[in-house]
C-alpha positions in Angstrom: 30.8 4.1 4.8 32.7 6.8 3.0 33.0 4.7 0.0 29.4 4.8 0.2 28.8 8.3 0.6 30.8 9.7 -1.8 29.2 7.3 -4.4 25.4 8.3 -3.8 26.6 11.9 -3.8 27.9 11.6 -6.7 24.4 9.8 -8.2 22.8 12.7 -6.4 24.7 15.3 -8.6 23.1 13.8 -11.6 19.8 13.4 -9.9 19.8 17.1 -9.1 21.1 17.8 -12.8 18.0 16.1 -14.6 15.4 17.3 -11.9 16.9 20.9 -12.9 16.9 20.0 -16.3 13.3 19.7 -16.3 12.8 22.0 -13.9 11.8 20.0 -11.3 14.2 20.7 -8.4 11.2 21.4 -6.0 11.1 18.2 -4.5 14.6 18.0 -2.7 15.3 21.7 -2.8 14.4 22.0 0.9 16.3 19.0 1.6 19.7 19.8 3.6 21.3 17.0 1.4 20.7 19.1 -1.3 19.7 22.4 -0.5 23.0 23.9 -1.6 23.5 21.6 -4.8 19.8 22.7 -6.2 20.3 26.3 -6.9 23.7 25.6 -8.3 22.4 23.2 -11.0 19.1 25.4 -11.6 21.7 28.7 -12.8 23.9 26.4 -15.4 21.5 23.8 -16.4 19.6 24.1 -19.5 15.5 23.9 -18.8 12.8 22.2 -21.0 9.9 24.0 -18.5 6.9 22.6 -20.5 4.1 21.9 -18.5 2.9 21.7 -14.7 5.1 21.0 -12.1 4.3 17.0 -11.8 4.3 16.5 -15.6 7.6 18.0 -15.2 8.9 15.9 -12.6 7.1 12.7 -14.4 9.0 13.9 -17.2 12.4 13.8 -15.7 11.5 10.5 -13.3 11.2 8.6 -16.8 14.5 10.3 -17.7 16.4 8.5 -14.7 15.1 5.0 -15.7 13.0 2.2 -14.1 13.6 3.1 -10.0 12.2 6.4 -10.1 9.3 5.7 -12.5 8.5 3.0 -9.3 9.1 6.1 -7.2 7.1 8.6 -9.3 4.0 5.4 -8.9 5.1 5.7 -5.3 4.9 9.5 -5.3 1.5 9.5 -6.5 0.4 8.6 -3.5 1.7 11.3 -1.0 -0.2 14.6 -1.5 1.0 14.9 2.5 4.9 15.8 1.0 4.3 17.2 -3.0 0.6 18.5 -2.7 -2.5 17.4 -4.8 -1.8 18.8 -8.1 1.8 17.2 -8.2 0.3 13.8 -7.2 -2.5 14.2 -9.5 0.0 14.9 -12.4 1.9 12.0 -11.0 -0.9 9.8 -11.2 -0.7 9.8 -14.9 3.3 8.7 -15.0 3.4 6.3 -17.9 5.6 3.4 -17.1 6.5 2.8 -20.7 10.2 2.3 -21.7 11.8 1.1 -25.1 11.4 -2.4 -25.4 15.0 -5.0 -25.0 15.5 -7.1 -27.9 13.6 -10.3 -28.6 17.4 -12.0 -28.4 17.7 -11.3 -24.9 13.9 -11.8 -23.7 14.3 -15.6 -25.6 17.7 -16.2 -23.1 16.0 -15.1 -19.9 12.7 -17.5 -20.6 15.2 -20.1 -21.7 17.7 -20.1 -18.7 14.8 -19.9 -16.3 13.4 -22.9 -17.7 16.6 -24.5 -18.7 14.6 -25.8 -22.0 14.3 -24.3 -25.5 11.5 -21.2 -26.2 10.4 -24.3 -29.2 10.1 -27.1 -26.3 7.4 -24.3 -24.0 5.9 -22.6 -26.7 4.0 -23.1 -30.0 4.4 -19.6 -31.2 6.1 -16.7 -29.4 5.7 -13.2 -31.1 9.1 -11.6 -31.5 7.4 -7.6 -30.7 6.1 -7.0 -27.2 2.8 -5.6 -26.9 3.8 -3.7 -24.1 7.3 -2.3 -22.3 7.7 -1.1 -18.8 9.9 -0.5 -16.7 10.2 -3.8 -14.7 9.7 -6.1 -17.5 7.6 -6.2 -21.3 5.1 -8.4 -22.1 4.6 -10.9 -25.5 2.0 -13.0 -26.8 2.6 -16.3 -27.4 0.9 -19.9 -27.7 1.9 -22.7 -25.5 2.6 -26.3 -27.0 -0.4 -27.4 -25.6 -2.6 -24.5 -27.7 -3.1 -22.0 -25.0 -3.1 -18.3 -26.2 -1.6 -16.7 -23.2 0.8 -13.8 -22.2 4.3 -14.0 -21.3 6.2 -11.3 -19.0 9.7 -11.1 -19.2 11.5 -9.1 -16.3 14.0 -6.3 -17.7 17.8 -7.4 -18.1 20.2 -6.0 -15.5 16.8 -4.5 -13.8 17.9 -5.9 -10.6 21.5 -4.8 -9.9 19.9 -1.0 -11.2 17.3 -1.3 -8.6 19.6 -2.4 -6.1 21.6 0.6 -6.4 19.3 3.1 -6.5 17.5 1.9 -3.6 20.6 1.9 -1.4 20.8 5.6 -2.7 17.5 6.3 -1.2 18.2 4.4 2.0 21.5 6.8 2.2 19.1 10.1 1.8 16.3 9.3 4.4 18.9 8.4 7.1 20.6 12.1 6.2 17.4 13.8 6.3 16.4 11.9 9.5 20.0 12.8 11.3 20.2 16.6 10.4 16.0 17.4 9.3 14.0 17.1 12.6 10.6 18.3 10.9 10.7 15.0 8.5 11.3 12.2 11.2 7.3 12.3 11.4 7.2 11.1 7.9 9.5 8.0 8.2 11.5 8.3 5.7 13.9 5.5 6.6 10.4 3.5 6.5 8.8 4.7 3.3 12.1 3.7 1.7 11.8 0.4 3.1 7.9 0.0 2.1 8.9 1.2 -1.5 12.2 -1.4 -1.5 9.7 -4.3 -0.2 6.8 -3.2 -3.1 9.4 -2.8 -5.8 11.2 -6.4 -4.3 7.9 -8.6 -5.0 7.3 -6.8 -8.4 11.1 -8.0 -8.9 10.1 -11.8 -8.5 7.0 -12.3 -10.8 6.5 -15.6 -8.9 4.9 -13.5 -6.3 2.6 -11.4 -8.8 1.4 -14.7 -9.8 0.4 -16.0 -6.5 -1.2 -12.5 -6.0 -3.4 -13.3 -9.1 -3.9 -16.1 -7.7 -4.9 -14.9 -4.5 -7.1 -12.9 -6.2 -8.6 -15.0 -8.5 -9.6 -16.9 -5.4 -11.5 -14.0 -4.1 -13.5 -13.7 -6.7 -13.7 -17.3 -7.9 -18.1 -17.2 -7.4 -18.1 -13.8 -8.5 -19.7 -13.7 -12.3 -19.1 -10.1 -12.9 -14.9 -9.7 -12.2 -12.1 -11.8 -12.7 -8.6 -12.5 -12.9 -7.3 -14.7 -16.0 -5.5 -17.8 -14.4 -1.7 -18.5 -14.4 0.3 -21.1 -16.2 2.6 -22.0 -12.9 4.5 -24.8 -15.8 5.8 -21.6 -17.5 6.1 -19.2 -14.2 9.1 -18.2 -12.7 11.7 -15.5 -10.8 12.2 -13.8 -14.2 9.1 -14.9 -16.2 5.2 -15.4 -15.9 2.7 -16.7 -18.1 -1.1 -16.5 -17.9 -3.9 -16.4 -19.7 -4.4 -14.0 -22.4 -7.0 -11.6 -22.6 -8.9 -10.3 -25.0 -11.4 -7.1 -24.2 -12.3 -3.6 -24.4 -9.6 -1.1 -22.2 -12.2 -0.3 -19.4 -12.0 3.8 -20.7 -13.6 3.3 -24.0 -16.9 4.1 -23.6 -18.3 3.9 -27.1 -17.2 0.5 -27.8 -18.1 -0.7 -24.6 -21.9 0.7 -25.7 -21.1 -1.3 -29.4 -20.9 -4.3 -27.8 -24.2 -3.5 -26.4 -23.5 -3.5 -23.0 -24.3 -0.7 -20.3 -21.7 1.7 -18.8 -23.2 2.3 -15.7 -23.6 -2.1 -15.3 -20.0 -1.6 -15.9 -19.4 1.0 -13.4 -21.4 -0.8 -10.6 -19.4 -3.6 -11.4 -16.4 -2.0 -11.0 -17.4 -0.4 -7.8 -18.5 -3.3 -6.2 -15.1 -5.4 -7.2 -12.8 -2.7 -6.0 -15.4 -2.5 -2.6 -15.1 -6.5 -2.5 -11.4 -6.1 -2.6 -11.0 -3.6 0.1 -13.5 -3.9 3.0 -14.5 -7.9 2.5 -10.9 -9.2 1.5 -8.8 -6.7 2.4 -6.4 -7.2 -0.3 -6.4 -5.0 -3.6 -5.0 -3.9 -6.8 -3.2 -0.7 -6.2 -2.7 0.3 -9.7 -5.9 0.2 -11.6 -5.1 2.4 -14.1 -7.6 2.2 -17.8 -4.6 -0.2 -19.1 -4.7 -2.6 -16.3 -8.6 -3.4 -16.8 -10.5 -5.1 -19.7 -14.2 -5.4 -20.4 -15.1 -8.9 -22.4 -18.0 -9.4 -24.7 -20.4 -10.5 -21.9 -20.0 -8.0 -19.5 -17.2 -9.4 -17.3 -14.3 -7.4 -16.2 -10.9 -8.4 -16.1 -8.0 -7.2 -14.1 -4.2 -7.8 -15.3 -1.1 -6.7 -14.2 -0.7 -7.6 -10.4 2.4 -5.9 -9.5 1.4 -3.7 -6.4 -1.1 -4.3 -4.6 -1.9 -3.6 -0.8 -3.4 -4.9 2.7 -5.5 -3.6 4.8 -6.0 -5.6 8.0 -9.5 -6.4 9.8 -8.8 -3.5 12.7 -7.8 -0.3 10.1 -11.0 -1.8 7.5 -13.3 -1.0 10.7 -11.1 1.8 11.4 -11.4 3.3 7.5 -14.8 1.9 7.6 -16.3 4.3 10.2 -14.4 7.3 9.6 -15.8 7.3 5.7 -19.5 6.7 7.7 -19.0 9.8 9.6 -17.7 11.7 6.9 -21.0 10.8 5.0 -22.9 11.4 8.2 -21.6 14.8 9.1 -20.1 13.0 12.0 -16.8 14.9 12.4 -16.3 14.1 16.0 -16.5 10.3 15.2 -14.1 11.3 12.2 -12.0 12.2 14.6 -12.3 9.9 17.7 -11.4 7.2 15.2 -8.0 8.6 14.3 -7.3 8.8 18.2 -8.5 4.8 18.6 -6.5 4.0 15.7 -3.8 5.5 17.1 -3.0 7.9 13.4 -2.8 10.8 15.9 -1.0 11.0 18.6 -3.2 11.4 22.1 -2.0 14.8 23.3 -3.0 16.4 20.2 -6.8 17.9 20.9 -9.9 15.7 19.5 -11.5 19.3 19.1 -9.1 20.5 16.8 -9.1 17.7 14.8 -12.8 17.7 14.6 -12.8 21.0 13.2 -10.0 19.8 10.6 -12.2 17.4 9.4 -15.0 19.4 9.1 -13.3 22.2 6.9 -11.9 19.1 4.8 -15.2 17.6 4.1 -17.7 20.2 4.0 -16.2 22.1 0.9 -16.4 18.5 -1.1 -19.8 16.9 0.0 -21.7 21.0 -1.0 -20.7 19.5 -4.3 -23.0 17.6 -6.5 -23.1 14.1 -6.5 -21.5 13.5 -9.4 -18.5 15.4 -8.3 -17.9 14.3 -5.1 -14.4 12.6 -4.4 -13.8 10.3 -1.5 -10.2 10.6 -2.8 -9.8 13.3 -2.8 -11.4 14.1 0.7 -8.6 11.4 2.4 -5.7 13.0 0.1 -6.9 16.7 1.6 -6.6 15.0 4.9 -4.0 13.9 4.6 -2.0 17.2 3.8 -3.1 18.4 7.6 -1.2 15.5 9.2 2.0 17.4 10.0 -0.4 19.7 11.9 -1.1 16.7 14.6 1.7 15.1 14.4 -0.1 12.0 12.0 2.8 9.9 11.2 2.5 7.9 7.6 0.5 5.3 6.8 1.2 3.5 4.0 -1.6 1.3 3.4 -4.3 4.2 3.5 -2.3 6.6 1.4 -2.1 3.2 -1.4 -5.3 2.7 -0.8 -6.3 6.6 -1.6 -4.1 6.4 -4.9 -6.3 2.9 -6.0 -9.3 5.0 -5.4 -8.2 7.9 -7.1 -7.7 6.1 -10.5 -11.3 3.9 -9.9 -12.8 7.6 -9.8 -11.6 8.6 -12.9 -12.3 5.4 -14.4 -16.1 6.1 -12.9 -16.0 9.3 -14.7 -15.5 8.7 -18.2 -18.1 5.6 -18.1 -20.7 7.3 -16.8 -20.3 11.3 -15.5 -23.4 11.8 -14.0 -23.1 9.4 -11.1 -21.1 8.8 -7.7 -19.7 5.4 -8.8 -19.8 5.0 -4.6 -23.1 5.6 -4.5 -23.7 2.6 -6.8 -22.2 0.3 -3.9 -24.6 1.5 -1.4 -25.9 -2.0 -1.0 -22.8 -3.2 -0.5 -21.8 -0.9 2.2 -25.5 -1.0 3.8 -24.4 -4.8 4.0 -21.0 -4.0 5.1 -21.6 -1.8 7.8 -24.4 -4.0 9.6 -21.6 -6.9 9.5 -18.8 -5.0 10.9 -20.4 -2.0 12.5 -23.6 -3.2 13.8 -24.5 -4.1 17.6 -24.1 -8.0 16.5 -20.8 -7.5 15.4 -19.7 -5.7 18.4 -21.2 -8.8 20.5 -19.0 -10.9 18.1 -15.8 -9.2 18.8 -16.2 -9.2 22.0 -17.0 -13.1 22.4 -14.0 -13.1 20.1 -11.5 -11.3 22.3 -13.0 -13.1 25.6 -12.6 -16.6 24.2 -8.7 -15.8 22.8 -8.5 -14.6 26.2 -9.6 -17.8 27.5 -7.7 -20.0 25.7 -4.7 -17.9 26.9 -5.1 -18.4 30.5 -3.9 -22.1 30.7 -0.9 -20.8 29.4 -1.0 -18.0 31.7 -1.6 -20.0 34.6 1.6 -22.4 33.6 3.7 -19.8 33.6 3.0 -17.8 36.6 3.9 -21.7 38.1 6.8 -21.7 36.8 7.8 -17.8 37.6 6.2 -18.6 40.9 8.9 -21.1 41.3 11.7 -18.8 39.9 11.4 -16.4 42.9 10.7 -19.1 45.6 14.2 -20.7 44.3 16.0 -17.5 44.1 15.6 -17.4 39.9 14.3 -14.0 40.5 15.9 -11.6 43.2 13.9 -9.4 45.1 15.1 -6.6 47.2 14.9 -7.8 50.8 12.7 -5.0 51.9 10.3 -6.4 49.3 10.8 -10.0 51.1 10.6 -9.3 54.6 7.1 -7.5 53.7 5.8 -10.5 51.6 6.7 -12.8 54.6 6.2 -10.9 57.9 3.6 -12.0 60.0 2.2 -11.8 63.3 2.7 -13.8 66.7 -0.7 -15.5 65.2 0.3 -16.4 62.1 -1.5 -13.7 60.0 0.2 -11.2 57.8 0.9 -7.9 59.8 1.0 -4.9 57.5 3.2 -4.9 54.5 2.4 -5.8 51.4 -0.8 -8.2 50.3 -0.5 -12.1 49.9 -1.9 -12.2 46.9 1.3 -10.0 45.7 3.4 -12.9 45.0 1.0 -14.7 42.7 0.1 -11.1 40.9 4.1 -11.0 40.4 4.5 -14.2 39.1 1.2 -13.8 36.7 2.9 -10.5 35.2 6.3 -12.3 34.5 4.2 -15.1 32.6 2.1 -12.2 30.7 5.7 -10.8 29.6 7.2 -14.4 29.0 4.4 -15.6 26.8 4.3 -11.6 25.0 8.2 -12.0 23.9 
């Protein structure tokens, strides 16, 4: 443990030193682990101060290697703990590191496979086309005559990773023993989330089989896909799929020189990211311009399936309704919902929180159309939470970053138009499946028949715990006994407790035996 300490303090030094460097201290200069370290390194470090604050921090993020671009990515999505700007700013971090040598990128594909680059591939080109922090990417051709793209995970990425996140793991327990005011935020948890995002993006079997997943999703849908994945050439350290060849989703003009229509585009786009959230609930969290193609006919194609996120059935109803009342004006449902989802907790005051959400909202939807952000209305929300106590939720706060970039994306095609107005078919559709009176019927008959199909099991186990007391298995104080059992000269029970209590007992201890 002290080994440990005095290591990550020492990583934290040079943290602090770079952060200073770049003038970026502000995000750990309130922290107790550093609060005295900070000011120290901001007097004798020299400053390149260029910039706002988050392209400063971006700036020295990149600096401290692949961990902390993840974190930057990761970053991007609290406005709750570095505001809106920062995250904006953040939003923009370009994962883009120097590429490793072809040398070492022809080992790792070869030890994975245990068979020669010649044996898998037809042509492999030497230069990557692209160079991140996890891994870079090539083009190659498979023996068969498959034009496809291989990703290679970084050398020595792992052990690097490792560390760092054990660094992190070591700062949020600090700040959660001697910081009070930050145990809301979870930051032994967030670390945890980041550690389990960066792990699957670590094995690029599992990006695969979320391609895969998602290709699924999509299989009918004419207008979006996903290219497919060579599982012969697929691997811990290295993937292969199908290369693409379109238009970066941003380019407008060329998009138009194909002859195709940017606001088609846009509905498209709208519709897919809808698609992947409310009916699948499973999307691409990073679809940055980069990350999306357009091809000849229209289609568009995702890549890059890194980090993505979940949101389950309950918090898609949950989400759903609170963006209805939000577009209704219906602040009190805004804020009932938060209580039912159990976001805030239940001695804070509905009222309150009503009138939050109203001075949230009602500044963004007096804008025009065009201009308003859903976004940005649940990243300004979220920057009240510390006011009512809202403790993090990851999948939301994902889920605002994903449509934060599909807004700008909306923009450039097309910057007259609400690209979620576009999908208001979609959502009229939507919210008659999953908010309607039918559905309410159909979750109901849902939860009665689960209910039902419990009770055998129910009934079993009451039985048995029935049997556990009448053998002595479970003791009872004797009080308890003698007023279960006491009866009259008649044979009827005389005061005391009711003779159904036994059985009500018995049903409890089967409810908690079948809950463990």
């Amino acid at each position: 443990m002290i080994l440990r300490s005095v290591r990550n303090l020492g990583r934290l030094i040079r943290i602090v030193r770079v952060l200073a460097r770049h003038d970026a201290l502000f995000p750990v200069e309130h922290l107790a682990i550093a609060e005295t370290l900070a000011p120290a390194m901001r007097l004798i470090t020299p400053k390149n101060v260029e910039g706002r604050p988050g392209q400063r921090l971006a700036r020295a993020l990149v600096e401290l290697g692949p961990t902390f671009i993840k974190l930057g990515q990761a970053l991007s999505t609290r406005p709750d703990l570095l505001g809106e700007d920062v995250t904006a700013d953040l939003t923009d971090l370009q994962d883009r590191l120097e590429p490793f040598p072809f040398a070492e990128a022809k080992a790792i594909i070869e030890a994975e496979f245990d068979e020669p680059l010649e044996s898998l591939y037809s042509s492999f080109d030497e230069k990557p086309i692209a160079a991140a922090s996890i891994a870079q990417v090539h083009f190659a051709v498979t023996i068969e005559g498959a034009p496809v793209a291989v990703k290679v995970l970084r050398p020595g990425v792992e052990e690097q990773i490792r560390r760092d996140i054990d660094l992190f793991y070591w700062m949020a327990e600090v700040v959660e023993r001697t910081q009070p005011m930050f145990r809301r935020l979870r930051p032994v948890d967030t670390v945890a989330t980041f550690e389990e995002s960066v792990n699957l993006e670590m094995d690029l079997r599992f990006e695969g089989a979320a391609a895969a997943e998602m290709g699924e999703n999509f299989a009918d849908d004419e207008t979006f896909r996903v290219p497919g994945i060579d599982w012969q050439r697929t691997g811990q350290k290295v993937m292969t799929q199908e290369r693409v060849t379109g238009i970066p989703i941003d380019e407008r003009d060329r998009i138009i020189a194909l002859g195709l229509d940017p606001l088609e585009i846009i509905t498209n786009a709208a519709n897919a990211f809808f698609n992947m959230v409310f009916r699948d609930g499973f999307f691409h969290a990073d679809l940055h311009p980069g990350n999306l193609f357009v091809e000849e006919n229209g289609t568009i194609v995702a890549v890059d399936f890194g980090i993505m996120g979940r949101v389950d059935e309950d918090n898609r109803r949950f989400l759903g309704e609170m963006l209805v009342g939000f577009l209704t004006g219906d602040y009190r449902r805004v804020s009932e919902i938060h209580f039912e989802a159990g976001w805030v907790p239940a001695d804070k005051s509905v009222d309150a929180f009503t009138q939050a959400a109203r001075s949230i909202a009602e500044p963004i939807f007096g804008k025009p159309i065009q201009d308003i952000s859903i976004a940005r209305l649940l990243g300004q929300l979220f920057q009240v939470t510390e006011q009512f106590a809202m403790e993090t939720q990851t999948q939301l706060l994902l889920l605002q970053k994903s449509m934060l970039l599909a807004e700008g994306i909306g923009r450039t095609l097309a910057p007259q138009i609400n690209m979620w107005e576009l999908s208001q078919p979609l959502v009229e559709e939507w919210m008659r499946g999953t908010l309607g009176p039918q559905a309410r019927v159909r979750r109901a008959a849902l939860s009665l028949s689960q209910s039902a199909e419990r009770l055998p099991a129910i009934l079993e186990h009451a039985d048995k715990a029935m049997a556990m007391i009448s053998s002595g298995g479970v003791k009872l104080h004797p009080d308890t006994v003698k007023a279960i059992t006491r009866r009259g000269a008649n044979g009827r029970r005389i005061g005391g407790l009711p003779t159904w209590l036994p059985w009500a007992l018995a049903a409890v201890l089967a409810v908690l035996w079948l809950s463990d």
